[in-house]
N, C-alpha and C positions, 0 to 999 in steps of 0.2 A: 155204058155205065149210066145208071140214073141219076139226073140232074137234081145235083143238090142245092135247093133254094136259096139263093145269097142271101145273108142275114140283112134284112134292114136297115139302109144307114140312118141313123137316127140324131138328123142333123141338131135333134134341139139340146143333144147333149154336151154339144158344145158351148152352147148359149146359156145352158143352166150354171155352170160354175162360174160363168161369166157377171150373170146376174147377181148372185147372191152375195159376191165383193161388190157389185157397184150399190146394190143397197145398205153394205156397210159402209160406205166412201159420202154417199148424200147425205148420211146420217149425223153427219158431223156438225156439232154443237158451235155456235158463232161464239168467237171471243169478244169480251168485251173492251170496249173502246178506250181507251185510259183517258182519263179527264185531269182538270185540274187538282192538283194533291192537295188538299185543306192544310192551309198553315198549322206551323207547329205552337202548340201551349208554350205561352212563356215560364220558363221554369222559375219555380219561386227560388230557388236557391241560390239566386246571382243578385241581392238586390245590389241597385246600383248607386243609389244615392247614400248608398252605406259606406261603403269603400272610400269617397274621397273626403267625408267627414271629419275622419282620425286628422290626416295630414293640415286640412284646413289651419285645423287648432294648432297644429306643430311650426306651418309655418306661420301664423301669427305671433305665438311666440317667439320665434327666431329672428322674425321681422323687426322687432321691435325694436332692441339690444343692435341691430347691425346697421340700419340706415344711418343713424346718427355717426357713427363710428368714421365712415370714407367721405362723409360732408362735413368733419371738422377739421381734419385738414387741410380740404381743400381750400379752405379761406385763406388762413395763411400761406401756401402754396403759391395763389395769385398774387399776392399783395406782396410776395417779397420781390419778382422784379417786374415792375411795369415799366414798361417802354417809355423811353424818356424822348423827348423833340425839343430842341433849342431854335427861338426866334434871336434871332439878334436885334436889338434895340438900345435905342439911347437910356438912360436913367428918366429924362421926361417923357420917352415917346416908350416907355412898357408899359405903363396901363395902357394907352390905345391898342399897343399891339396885346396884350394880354383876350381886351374885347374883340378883337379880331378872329383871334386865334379861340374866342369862343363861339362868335358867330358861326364860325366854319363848324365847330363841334355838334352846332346845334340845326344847321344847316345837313349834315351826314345825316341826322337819324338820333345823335344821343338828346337821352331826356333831361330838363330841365336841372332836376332833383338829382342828376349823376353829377354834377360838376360843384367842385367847391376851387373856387379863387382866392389867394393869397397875395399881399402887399407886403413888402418889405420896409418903403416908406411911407409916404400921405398915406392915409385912409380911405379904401375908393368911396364915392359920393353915395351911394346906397347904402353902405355900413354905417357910415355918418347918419345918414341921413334915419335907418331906423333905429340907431344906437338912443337918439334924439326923444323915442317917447319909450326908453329902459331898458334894459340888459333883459329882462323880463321877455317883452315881446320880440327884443330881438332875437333870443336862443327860441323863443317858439316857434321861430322861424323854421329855424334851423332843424327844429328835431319835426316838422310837418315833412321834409325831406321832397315838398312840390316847387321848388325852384332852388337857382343858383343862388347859390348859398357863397358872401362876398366878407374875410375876416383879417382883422392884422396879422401878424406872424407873432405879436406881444401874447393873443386870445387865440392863436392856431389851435394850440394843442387839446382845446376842448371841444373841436370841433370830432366829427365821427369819421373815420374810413368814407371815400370816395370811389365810386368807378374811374371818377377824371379828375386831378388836383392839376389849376394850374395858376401858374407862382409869377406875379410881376415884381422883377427887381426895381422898382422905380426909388430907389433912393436907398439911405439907413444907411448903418457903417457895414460891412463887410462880414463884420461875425452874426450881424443880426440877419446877413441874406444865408451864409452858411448854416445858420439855425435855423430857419424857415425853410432851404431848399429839404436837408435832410428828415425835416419834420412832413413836408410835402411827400418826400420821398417813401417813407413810413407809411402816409394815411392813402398813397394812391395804387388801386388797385389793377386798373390796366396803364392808365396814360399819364405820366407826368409833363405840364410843359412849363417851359422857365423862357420867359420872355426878358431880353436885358441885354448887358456887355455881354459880347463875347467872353473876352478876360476874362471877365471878374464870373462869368459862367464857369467856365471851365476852371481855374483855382478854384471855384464853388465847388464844384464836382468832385475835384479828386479829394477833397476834403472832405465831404458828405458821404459819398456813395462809395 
């Protein structure tokens, strides 16, 4: 039988469907890098110093009418019981302890203009003494509110509200210390102290207070 020519193997046709994917595969376009995103526009429609405007005005209004309201009572609130302290002392020896009992006061921290002192009998020597040039400079004293401020139990009552009232029984009848403790008791706002008899403290007390 005549030899029939083997066909050619025509190894490039393998290599041809090969190639014509790999030149669509190089072809391929680079993606781009992603960067930083540009901030966003502020939107006009949020202004912001609009919004807390309205309120401003509502609570300045409101403000006004209420502070006062819960700081009026509180005055009288304090001033109806302040802590009371009993020296015991003789009828000569309570104004010493009265000054005593203020040195300490003044010694803790309280100011000057927080304490008003009360006599029952004598006069103490500073009341006296600036009674001396009129009733005038003496209540200037008094309403200046920068020192302890020294009165009889006769001119108590025109004295003002204290943070500290404190009361020497040094003498007077009985009714005149009852009226001055209860008048002390009235005008002090944290601290009352009553220097004097026991006794006649205590019948003071339960009669006053």
């Amino acid at each position: 039988m005549p030899l029939i020519p083997e066909e050619p193997q025509i190894h490039e046709s393998a290599q041809g469907p090969r190639a014509t994917p790999s030149a669509g595969r190089t072809a391929p376009t680079p993606r781009p890098v992603p960067g930083p995103r540009p901030a966003a526009p502020p939107r006009p429609g949020r202004p912001g110093p609009a919004r807390p405007a309205p309120p401003a005005q509502r609570t300045s209004r409101e403000s006004a009418p209420a502070k006062p309201a819960p700081s009026r009572p509180a005055a009288p609130a304090a001033s109806a019981t302040p802590q009371i302290q009993l020296v015991p002392a003789s009828a000569d020896g309570a104004l010493d302890a009265a000054e005593e009992a203020l040195d300490l006061l003044l010694e803790s921290g309280r100011a000057p203009g927080d304490v008003l002192v009360i006599t029952t009998g004598g006069s103490h020597p500073w009341a006296a003494h600036e009674l001396s040039f009129g009733e005038a400079s003496y209540w200037a004293q008094h309403d200046a509110r920068d020192d302890v401020f020294y009165a009889d139990a006769a001119v108590a009552s025109r004295a003002t509200s204290r943070p500290v009232v404190v009361v020497a029984v040094n003498g007077g009848p009985e009714a005149a210390g009852a009226t001055a403790l209860s008048l002390a008791h009235a005008k002090a706002d944290a601290l009352l102290v009553v220097c004097g008899d026991p006794q006649q403290i205590n019948s003071v007390l339960g009669a006053a207070v």
